[in-house]
Structures are given as structure tokens and as C-alpha cells.
C-alpha positions as CSV (number, residue, x, y, z in Angstrom):
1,X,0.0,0.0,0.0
2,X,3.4,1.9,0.4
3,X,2.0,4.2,3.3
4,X,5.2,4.0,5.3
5,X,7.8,6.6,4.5
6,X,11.6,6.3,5.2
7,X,11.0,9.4,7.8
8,X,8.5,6.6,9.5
9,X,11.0,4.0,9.5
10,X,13.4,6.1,10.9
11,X,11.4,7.6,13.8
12,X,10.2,4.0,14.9
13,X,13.9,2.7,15.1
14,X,15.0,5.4,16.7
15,X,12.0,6.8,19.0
16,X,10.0,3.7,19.2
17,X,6.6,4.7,17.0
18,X,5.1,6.4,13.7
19,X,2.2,8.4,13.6
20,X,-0.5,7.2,10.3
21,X,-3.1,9.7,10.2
22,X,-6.2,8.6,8.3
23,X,-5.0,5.7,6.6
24,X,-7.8,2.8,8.1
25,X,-10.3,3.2,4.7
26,X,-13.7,4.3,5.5
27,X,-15.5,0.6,5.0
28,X,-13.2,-0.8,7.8
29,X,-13.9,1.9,9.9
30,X,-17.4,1.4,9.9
31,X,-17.0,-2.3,10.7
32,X,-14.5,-2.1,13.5
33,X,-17.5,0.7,15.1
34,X,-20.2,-2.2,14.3
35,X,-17.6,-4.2,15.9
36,X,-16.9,-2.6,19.2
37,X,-20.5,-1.6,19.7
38,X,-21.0,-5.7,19.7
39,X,-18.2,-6.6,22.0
40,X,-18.8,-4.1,24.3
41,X,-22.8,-5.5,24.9
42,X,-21.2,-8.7,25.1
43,X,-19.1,-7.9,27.7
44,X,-21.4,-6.1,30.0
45,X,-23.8,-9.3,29.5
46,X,-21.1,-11.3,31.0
47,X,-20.1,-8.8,33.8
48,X,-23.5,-8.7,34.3
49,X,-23.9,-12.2,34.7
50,X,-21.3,-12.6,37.1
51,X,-22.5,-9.7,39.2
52,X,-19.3,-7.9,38.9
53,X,-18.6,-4.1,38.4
54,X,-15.0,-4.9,38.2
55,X,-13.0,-7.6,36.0
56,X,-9.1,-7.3,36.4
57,X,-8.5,-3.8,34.6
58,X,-11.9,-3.7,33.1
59,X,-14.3,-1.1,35.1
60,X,-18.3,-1.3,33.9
61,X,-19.4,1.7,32.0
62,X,-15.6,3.0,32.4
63,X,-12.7,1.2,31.3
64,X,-13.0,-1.5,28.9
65,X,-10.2,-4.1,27.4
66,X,-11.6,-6.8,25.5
67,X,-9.0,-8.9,24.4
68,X,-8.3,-12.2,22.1
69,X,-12.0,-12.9,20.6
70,X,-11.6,-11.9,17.3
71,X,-12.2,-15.3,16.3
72,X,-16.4,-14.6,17.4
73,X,-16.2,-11.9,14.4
74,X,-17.0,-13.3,10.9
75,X,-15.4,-10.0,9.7
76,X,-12.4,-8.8,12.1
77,X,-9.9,-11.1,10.3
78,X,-10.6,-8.5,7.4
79,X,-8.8,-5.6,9.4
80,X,-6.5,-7.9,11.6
81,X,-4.7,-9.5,8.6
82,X,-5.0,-6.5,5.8
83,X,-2.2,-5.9,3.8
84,X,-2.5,-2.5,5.6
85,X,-1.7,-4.0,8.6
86,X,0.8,-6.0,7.1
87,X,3.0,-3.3,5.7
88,X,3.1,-1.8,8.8
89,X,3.7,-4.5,10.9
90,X,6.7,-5.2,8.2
91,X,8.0,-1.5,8.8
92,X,8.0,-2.0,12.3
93,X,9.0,-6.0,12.9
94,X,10.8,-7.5,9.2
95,X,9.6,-10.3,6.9
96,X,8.1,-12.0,9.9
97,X,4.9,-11.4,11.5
98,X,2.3,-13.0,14.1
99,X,-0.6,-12.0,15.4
100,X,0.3,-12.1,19.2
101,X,-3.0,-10.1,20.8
102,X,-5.8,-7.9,20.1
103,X,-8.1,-6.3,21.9
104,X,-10.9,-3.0,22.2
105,X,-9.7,-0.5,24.6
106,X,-12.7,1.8,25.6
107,X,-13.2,4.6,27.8
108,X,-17.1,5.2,28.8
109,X,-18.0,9.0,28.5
110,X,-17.9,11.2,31.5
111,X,-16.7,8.8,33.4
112,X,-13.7,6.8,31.7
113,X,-11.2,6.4,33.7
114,X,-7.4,7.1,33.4
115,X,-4.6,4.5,32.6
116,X,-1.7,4.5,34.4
117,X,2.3,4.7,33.2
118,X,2.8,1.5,31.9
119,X,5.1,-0.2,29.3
120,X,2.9,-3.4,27.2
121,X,5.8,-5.7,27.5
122,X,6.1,-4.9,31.5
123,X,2.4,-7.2,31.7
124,X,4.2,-10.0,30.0
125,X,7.2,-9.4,32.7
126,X,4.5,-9.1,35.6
127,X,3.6,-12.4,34.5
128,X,6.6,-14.3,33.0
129,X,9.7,-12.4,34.7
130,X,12.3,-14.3,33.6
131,X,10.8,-13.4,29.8
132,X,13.5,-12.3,26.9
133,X,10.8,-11.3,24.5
134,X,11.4,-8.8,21.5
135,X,10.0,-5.8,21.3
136,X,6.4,-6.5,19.4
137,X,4.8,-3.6,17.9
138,X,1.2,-2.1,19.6
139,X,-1.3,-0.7,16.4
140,X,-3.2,2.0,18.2
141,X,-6.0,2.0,15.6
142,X,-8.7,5.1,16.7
143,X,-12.2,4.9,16.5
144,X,-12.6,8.0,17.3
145,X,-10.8,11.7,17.1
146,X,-9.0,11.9,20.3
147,X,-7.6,14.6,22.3
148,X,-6.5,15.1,25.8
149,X,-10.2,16.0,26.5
150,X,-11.4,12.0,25.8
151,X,-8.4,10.3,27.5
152,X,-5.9,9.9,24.6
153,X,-2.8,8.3,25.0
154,X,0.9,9.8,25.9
155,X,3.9,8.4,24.7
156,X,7.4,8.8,25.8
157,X,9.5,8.3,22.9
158,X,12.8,5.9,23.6
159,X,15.2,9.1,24.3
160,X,13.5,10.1,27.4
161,X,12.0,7.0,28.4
162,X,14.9,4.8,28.5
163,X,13.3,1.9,26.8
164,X,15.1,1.3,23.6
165,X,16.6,-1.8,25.1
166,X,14.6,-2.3,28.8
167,X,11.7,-3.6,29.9
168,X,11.4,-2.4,33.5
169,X,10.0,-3.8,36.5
170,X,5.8,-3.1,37.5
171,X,4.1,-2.8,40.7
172,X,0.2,-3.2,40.7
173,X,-2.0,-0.4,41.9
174,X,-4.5,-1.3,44.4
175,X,-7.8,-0.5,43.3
176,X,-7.4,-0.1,39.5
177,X,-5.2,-3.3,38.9
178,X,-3.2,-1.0,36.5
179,X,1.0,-2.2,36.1
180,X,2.9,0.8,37.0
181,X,6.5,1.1,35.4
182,X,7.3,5.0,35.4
183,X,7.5,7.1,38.4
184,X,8.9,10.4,36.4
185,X,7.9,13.7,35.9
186,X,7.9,14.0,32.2
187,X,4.1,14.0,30.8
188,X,4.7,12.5,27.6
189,X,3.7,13.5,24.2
190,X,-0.2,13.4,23.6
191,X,-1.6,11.7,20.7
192,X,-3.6,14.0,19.1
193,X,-5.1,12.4,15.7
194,X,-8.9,11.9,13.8
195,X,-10.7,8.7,13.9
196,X,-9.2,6.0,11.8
197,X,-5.6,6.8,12.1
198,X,-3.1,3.9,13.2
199,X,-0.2,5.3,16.0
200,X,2.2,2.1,15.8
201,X,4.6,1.6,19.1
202,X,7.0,-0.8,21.0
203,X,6.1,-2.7,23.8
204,X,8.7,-1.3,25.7
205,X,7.6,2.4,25.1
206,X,6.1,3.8,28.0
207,X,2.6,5.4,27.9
208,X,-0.6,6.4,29.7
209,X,-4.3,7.3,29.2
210,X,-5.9,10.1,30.6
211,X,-10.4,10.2,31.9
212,X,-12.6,10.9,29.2
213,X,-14.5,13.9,30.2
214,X,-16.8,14.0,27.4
215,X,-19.8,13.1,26.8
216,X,-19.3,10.1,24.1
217,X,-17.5,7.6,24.5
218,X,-13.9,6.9,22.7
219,X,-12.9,3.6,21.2
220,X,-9.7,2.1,19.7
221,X,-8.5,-1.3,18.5
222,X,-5.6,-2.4,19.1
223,X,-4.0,-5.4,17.3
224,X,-0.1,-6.4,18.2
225,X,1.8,-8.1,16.3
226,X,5.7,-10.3,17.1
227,X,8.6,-11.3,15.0
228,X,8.4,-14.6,16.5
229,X,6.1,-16.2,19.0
230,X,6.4,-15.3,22.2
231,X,6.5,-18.1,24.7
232,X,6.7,-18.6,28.7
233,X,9.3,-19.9,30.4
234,X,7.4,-23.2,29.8
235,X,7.7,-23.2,26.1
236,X,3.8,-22.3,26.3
237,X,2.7,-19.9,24.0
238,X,1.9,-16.0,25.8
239,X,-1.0,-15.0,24.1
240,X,-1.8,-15.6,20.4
241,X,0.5,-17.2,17.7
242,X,-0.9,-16.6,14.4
243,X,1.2,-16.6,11.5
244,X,0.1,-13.6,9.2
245,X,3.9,-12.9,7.1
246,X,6.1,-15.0,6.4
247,X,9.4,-13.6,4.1
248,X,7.1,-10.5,3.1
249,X,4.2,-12.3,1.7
250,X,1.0,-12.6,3.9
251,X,0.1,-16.1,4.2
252,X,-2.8,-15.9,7.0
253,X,-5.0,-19.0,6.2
254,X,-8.5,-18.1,7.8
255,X,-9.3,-22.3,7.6
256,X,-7.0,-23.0,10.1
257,X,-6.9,-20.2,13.1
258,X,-8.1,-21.8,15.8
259,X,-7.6,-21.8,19.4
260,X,-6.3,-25.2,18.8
261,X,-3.3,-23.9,17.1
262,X,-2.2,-20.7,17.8
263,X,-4.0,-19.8,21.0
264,X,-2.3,-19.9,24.9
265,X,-1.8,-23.4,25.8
């Protein structure tokens, strides 16, 4: 599709993301909104069912992440393994690429709550800590225009962050569940895009979220994608495993992504 520049490129290496204003076309953007709006009833109907407000870092009517159920979606394989998504996972990974987690990431109007400093790899570390995991690459893919009004997100590029090479240690916050890996005073750069732009960052680059104070809500996707598969100590697989490029040619086969074979074991 040949949206990535060599100025993108360059950034990513060096800072740890590229900024893709725009570039999700306007029939995928409809479906990932049909999409979310589904996901989002069906999760209530299970917190609802369980007679829980709170679900690890999900908050009813707050804070939503919906993760690994794309597979329940006749059509989210259409956005998930897109040659858009493919050229940038190539720009930001090589000739290589898996599917390693997805998920909706939704702040409720008025009252979505923040997210604290955090880097994506530090969870698998909370988890696994003896992991040695490369950096996978996070597709921030907006629903919605954001702005520091509706709780967008705020990056700390690689120079200031220290995370070209680190994945720090986490401490949970009581309360909100949230993984806490930065401490510093530097507020990070806010991502200020319209809907159906694609911010693409490390796992080791740290960010936040801040409250939606609005009155809608705001919505993103967020797909991530590894080199390789990334494993436990056990040899088990972390999250997801689906091959989706292999030596620059996409070679997703719909027919045979199951659970069975490239889910967590």
C-alpha cells in the first residue's frame, strides 16, 4: 500500500513509533464501530452475569479491554490480517509477522477512567519475569478523534523513556489493577489524531491514558503483532500465535486459526 515513508521507518527505530493519520479506509472503519459496539454489549452481558462491576483492569461503563476474541467476528480477520496492517507491521517487525493479541480498549463518557504509566511488555514481565521477549509492535488504531479531552494516550519516545533496550519492573496499583512502570515527571507527548488513524509503538515504550471527560465515548483497536512467537518460560505460548507474514508475503490462512493452534496453551 506503500503508506510507510523512510522518515517513518526512521522515527520507529530510533524513538519507538510512527504516527499514520487517516490511513484505516472508511469501510473498515465502519466495521471495526459495528464491531466494538457488539463486543462491548457482550461484555457487559457477561459482567452482568457474574454480578461484577470490576474484572481485572476492566471497570463497567468506564474502562474497557476486550482482548483475544476476534475469532467470534465473521469479519475482524478482514482488518487484523489487511495488507495495511501487514505493511506496517513489516516496517516495524521485518519479513516476519504474528498475530500475538488484540483487543478494544474503551473509555465510557464522562466517566472513563485514566490509565496508568505503563510499558505493554512490562504485563508479560508481571507475569513471565524471567521473559526475553522482542520488542512487538502495539497498532493504536482510533475509532474516534482523540484529544486530551477523551483520554488519549501519551507516549514517551525511547530518548526520554529509557526503553530502547529495557523492559522495567511493575508494581500493581490497588484498586485499579493498572501495572505501574514510570514514576517520572515528564508527561509524555499526547496523541492528538482523527478517527481512523493507526499510532504504531513498542512494547517497551512507556505510555498512559488520561479520563474521558466527554460526553461520548472513545474507542480504539488495538491489534499487536511479534517477529516470533512469544512463549513462557514453559515453552507455552503468551497469548496468540498466528502466522500472518512470512518472508514478506502474507500467508494468514482463515481455515486453520483456531484456538487449537495458535491460542495460549
Amino acid at each position: 500500500m506503500n503508506i510507510i515513508t523512510e522518515a517513518h521507518r526512521e522515527l520507529y527505530q530510533k524513538e519507538g513509533y510512527m504516527i499514520l493519520p487517516g490511513v484505516i479506509p472508511p469501510n473498515l472503519l465502519k466495521m471495526l464501530r459495528e464491531e466494538c459496539s457488539y463486543f462491548l454489549g457482550y461484555y457487559d452481558s457477561q459482567m452482568d452475569a457474574r454480578r461484577v462491576q470490576v474484572d481485572g483492569i476492566n471497570h463497567r461503563g468506564k474502562r474497557y479491554f476486550i482482548n483475544n476474541r476476534y475469532r467470534l467476528s465473521n469479519r475482524l480477520w478482514e482488518f487484523i490480517f489487511s495488507p495495511l496492517m501487514a505493511e506496517i507491521a513489516q516496517a516495524a517487525l521485518g519479513p516476519d509477522v504474528y498475530l500475538f493479541h488484540e483487543q478494544w480498549v474503551v473509555k465510557g463518557a464522562e466517566q472513563g477512567m485514566k490509565f496508568a504509566w505503563h510499558q505493554d511488555s512490562g504485563y508479560v514481565k508481571y507475569g513471565d519475569p524471567q521473559t526475553k521477549h522482542k520488542p512487538y509492535v502495539t497498532c493504536w488504531c482510533t475509532l474516534d478523534d482523540v484529544n486530551e479531552a477523551n483520554g488519549t494516550v501519551y507516549l514517551l519516545p525511547h530518548s526520554r523513556g529509557g526503553t530502547k533496550n529495557t523492559i522495567f519492573d511493575h508494581t500493581k496499583q490497588a484498586g485499579t489493577n493498572d501495572l505501574i512502570g514510570y514514576t517520572g515527571n515528564d508527561p509524555g507527548d499526547p496523541l492528538l489524531v482523527p478517527a481512523g488513524s493507526i499510532v504504531a509503538f513498542t512494547s517497551y515504550n512507556f505510555h498512559r491514558s488520561g479520563a474521558n471527560t466527554t460526553n461520548r465515548m472513545r474507542r480504539v483497536y488495538l491489534p499487536q503483532y511479534s517477529s516470533e512467537p512469544i512463549t513462557r518460560a514453559t515453552g507455552e505460548f503468551w497469548q496468540l500465535a498466528t502466522p500472518f507474514v512470512k518472508d514478506n508475503q502474507i500467508i494468514y490462512n482463515r481455515a486453520n486459526d483456531t484456538a487449537e493452534n495458535y491460542g495460549p496453551k
